[in-house]
C-alpha positions as CSV (number, residue, x, y, z in Angstrom):
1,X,0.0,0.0,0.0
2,X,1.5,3.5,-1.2
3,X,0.5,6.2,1.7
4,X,-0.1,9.5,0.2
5,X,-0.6,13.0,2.1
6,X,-2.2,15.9,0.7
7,X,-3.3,18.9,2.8
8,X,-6.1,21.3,1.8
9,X,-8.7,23.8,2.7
10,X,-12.2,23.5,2.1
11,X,-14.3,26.9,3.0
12,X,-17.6,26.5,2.6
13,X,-20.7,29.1,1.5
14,X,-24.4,28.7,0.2
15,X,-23.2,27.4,-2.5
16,X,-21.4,23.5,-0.7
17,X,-23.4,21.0,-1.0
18,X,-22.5,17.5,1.2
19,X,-24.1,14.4,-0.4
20,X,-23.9,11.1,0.2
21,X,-23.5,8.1,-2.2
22,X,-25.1,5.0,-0.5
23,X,-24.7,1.7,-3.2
24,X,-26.1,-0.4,-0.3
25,X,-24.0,-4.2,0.0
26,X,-22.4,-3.1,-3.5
27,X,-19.5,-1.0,-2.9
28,X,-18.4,1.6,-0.2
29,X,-20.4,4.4,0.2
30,X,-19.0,8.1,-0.8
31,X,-19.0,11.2,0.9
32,X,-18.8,14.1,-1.3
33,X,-18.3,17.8,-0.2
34,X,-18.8,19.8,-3.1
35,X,-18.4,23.7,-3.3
36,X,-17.7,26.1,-6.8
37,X,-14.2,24.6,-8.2
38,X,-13.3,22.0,-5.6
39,X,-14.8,19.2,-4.1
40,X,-13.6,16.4,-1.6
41,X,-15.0,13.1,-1.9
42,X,-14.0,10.8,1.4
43,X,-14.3,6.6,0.6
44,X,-12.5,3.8,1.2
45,X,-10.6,1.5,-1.1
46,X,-10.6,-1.8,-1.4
47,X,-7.1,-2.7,0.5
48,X,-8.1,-1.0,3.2
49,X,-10.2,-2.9,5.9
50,X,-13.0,-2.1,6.7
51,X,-13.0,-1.7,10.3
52,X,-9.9,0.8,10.1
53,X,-13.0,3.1,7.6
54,X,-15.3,2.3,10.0
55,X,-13.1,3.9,12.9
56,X,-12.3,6.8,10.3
57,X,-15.8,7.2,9.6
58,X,-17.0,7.3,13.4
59,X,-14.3,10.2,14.2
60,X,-15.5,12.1,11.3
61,X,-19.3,11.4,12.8
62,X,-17.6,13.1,16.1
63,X,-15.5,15.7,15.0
64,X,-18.4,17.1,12.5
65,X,-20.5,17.2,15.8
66,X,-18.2,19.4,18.0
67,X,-17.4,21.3,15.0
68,X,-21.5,21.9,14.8
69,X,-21.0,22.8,19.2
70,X,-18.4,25.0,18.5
71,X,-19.8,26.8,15.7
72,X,-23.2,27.4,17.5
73,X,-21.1,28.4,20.7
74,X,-19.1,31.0,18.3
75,X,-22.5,32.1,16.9
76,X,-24.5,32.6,20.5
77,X,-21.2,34.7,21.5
78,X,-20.7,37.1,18.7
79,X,-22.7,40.1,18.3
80,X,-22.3,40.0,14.2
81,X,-22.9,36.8,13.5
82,X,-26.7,35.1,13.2
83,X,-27.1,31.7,13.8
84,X,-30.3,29.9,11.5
């Protein structure tokens, strides 16, 4: 297995769009983060076990959800900034 890094950053407006593709017992699903001229799509290949994605995929599920605390924390706190 060839282990590649890559470092990026994805800001995201109206305009992102997060979609998932679910193909059921088929394949791996794929997550896709789209914005205007970039997009990040977040799977798993097929040499890669599934229970190392699976433990990926649940820090991702946490992370995402204190990113969601901390933004609504940030948004409560700041006079110019309007939560929805």
């Amino acid at each position: 297995m060839i282990a590649l890094t890559a470092s990026m950053a994805f800001y995201a407006d109206g305009s992102t769009t997060i979609r998932l593709a679910d193909y059921g017992a088929e394949r791996t699903p794929i997550l896709m983060v789209d914005g205007v001229g970039h997009s990040l799509h977040i799977s798993a290949f097929n040499s890669v076990p599934i229970a190392d994605h699976l433990a990926f995929a649940r820090e991702l599920a946490t992370a995402a959800t204190e990113y969601v605390a901390a933004l609504e924390r940030y948004a409560a706190n700041s006079p110019t900034v309007t939560a929805e």
